[in-house]
C-alpha positions in Angstrom: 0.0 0.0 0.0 1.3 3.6 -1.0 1.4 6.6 0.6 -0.9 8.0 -1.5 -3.4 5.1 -1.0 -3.4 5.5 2.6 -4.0 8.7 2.3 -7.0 7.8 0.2 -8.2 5.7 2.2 -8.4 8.0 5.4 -9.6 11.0 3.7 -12.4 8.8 2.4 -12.9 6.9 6.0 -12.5 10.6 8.1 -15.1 12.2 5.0 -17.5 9.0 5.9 -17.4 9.8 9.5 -18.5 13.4 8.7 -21.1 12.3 7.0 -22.2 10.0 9.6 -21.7 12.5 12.8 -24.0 14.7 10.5 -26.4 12.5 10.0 -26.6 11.0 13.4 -26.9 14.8 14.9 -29.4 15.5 12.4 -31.6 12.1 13.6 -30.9 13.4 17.2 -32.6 16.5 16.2 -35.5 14.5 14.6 -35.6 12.3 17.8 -35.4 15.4 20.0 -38.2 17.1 17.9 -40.5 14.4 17.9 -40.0 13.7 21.6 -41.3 17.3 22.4 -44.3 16.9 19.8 -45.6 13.8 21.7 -44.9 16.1 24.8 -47.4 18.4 23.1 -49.6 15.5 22.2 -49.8 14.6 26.0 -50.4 17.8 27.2 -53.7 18.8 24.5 -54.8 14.9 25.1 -54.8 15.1 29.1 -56.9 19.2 28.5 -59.1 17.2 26.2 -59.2 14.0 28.0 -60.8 16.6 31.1 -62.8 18.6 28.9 -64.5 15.4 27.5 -64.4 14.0 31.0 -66.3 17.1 32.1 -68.8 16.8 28.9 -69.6 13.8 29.5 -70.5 14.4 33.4 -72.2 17.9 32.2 -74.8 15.8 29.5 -75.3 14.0 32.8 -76.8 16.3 34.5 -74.3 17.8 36.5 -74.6 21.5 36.9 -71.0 22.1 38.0 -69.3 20.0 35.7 -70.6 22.1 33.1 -69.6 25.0 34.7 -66.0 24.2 34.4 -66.6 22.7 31.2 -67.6 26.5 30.2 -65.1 28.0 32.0 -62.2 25.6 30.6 -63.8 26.1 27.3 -63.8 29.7 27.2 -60.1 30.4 28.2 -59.1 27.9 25.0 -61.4 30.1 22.7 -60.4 33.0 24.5 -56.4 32.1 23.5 -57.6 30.8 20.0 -59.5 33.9 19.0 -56.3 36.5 20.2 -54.0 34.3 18.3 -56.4 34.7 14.9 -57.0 38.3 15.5 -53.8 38.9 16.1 -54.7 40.9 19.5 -56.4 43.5 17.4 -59.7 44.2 19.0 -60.2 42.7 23.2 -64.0 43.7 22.3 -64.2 41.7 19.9 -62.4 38.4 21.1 -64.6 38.4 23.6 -67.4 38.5 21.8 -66.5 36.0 19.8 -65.8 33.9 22.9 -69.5 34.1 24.2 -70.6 33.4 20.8 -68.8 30.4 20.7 -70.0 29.5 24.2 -73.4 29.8 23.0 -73.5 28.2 20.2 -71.6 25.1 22.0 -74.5 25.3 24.6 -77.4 24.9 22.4 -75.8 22.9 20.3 -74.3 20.4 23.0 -77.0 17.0 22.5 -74.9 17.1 19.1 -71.6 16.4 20.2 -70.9 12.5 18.9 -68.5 11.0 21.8 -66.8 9.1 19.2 -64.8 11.9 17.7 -62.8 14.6 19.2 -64.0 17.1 21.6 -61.8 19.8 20.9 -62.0 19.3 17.4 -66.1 19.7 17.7 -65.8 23.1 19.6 -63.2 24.4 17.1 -65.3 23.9 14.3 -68.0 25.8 15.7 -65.9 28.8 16.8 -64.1 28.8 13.1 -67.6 28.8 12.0 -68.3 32.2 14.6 -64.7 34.0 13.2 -65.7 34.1 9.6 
């Protein structure tokens, strides 16, 4: 073996572990990324998971269950409207908020338990922004 192959040969193994450090910081990224998505996920499931939970006990019949149902409700519409309007007019968030409330009070007996509660409520206060 020649210099010059040796050479060759290291450039070509030292090139390969560049490419490989790069790669395996890049799949730490993606590991580290989708490790704080399903962090996200846990966090809007378990809200859900007690908004459903207090749904569920509110079509019951329990008074304060829907209360906090509302109230739960109503600061996640209250967050969702700002962030659409861009904090432009406090007026008219909240109006927009007791809209929504409304609207997800007489139109509660509709809610199918099979699909997604936050999903449900977000359609009808999309439906109250445009």
């Amino acid at each position: 073996m020649t210099m010059a192959s040796t050479f060759r040969v290291s450039e070509a193994c030292v090139r390969r572990s560049a490419g490989l450090a790069r790669r395996g910081n890049w799949l730490k990224g993606v590991a580290m990324r989708t490790a704080a998505a399903r962090g996200a996920e846990n966090l809007v499931s378990a809200e859900e998971k007690t908004l459903y939970d207090l749904m569920a006990r509110a079509l019951d019949g329990d008074d304060h269950a829907y209360q906090q149902f509302l109230l739960r409700l109503g600061g996640l519409l209250r967050a969702f409207f700002r962030r659409k309007l861009r904090g432009q007019d406090q007026a008219q968030t909240e109006d927009l908020v007791q809209e929504t409330l409304l609207a997800v009070h007489l139109c509660r007996r509709t809610y199918d338990p099979s699909r997604p509660l936050g999903a449900w409520a977000y359609a009808i206060a999309r439906y109250k922004l445009v």
